[in-house]
N, C-alpha and C positions, 0 to 999 in steps of 0.2 A: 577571617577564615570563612566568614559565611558568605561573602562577597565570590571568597572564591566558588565553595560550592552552591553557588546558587548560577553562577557564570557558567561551571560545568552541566548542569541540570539545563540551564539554555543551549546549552550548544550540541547536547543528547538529541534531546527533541528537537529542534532544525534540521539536523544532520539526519534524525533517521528515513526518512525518505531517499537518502543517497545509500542503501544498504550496499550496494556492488562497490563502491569507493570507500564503505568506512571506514577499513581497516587502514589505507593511508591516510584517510583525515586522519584519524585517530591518533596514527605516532605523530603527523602533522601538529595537532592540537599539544601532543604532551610535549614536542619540542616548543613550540610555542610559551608555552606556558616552563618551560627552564626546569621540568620535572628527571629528577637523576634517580638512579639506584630502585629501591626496594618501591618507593612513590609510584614511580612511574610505571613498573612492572604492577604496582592495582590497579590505579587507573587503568591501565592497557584491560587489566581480568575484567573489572566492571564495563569496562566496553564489551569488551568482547563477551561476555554474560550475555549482557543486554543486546545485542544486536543477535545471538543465537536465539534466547529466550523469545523475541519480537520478531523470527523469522518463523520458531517454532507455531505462534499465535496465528501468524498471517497465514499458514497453511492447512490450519485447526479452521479455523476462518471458513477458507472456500471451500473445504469439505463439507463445513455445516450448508453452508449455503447453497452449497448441490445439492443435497438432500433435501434442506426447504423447496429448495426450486425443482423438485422428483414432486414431491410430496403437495405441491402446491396444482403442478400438472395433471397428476391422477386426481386429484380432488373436482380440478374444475370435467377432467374428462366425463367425471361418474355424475357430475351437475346437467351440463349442457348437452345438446343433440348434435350431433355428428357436424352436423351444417353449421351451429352456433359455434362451435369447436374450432370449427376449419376458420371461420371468419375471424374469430379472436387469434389464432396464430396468423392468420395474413395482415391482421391490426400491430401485432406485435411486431413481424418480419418487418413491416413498411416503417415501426417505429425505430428499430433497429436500423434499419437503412439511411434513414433521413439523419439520427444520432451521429453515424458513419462520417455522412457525407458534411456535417458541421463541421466535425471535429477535424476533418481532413481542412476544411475551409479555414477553419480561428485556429489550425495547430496544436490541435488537442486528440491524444487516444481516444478511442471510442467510447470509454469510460470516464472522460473532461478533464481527463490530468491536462495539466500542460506539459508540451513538448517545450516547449521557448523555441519553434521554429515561428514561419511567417508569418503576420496576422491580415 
């Protein structure tokens, strides 16, 4: 039994980065696994929990993280002088550009995920 649930705990976390397909992994998985009746209608609940719950987080997430990054921008603006200001967003832009133009090159979003396109 723990074989099993420890197989399903693997295959939770692999799987969650594929959120927009998990709902067919998922019956995928519970036919896989020969799950009938009352079984396989939890399993499916704790999937489906889990995959809301972890959408819910990921959007909790980049709210906060706009706010750091408000909050991180008035800080340096009320530090630095207008010219030092300007220079650090053109530091930043040029870094953002170059990020860009990587990830376009090794197939990766702008943030290093991988696409698994061309390398």
């Amino acid at each position: 039994m723990k074989t099993k649930a420890l197989l399903l705990a693997t295959f939770l976390a692999a799987s969650a980065p594929f959120g927009a397909y998990a709902h067919d992994h998922d019956k995928d998985m519970i036919k896989s696994l020969n799950l009938k009746g009352d079984k396989a209608d939890q399993v499916e609940d704790v999937m489906k929990r889990y995959h809301d719950q972890a959408e819910k987080i990921k959007d909790t997430a980049k709210d906060q993280l706009g706010d750091l990054r408000d909050q991180k921008d008035e800080q340096l603006k009320a530090l630095l002088s207008d010219a030092e200001y300007k220079r650090y967003e053109s530091m930043k832009d040029a870094k953002k550009e170059m990020k860009e133009d990587w990830a376009e090159k090794c197939g990766k979003d702008k943030d290093g995920k991988w696409l698994g396109l061309g390398e």
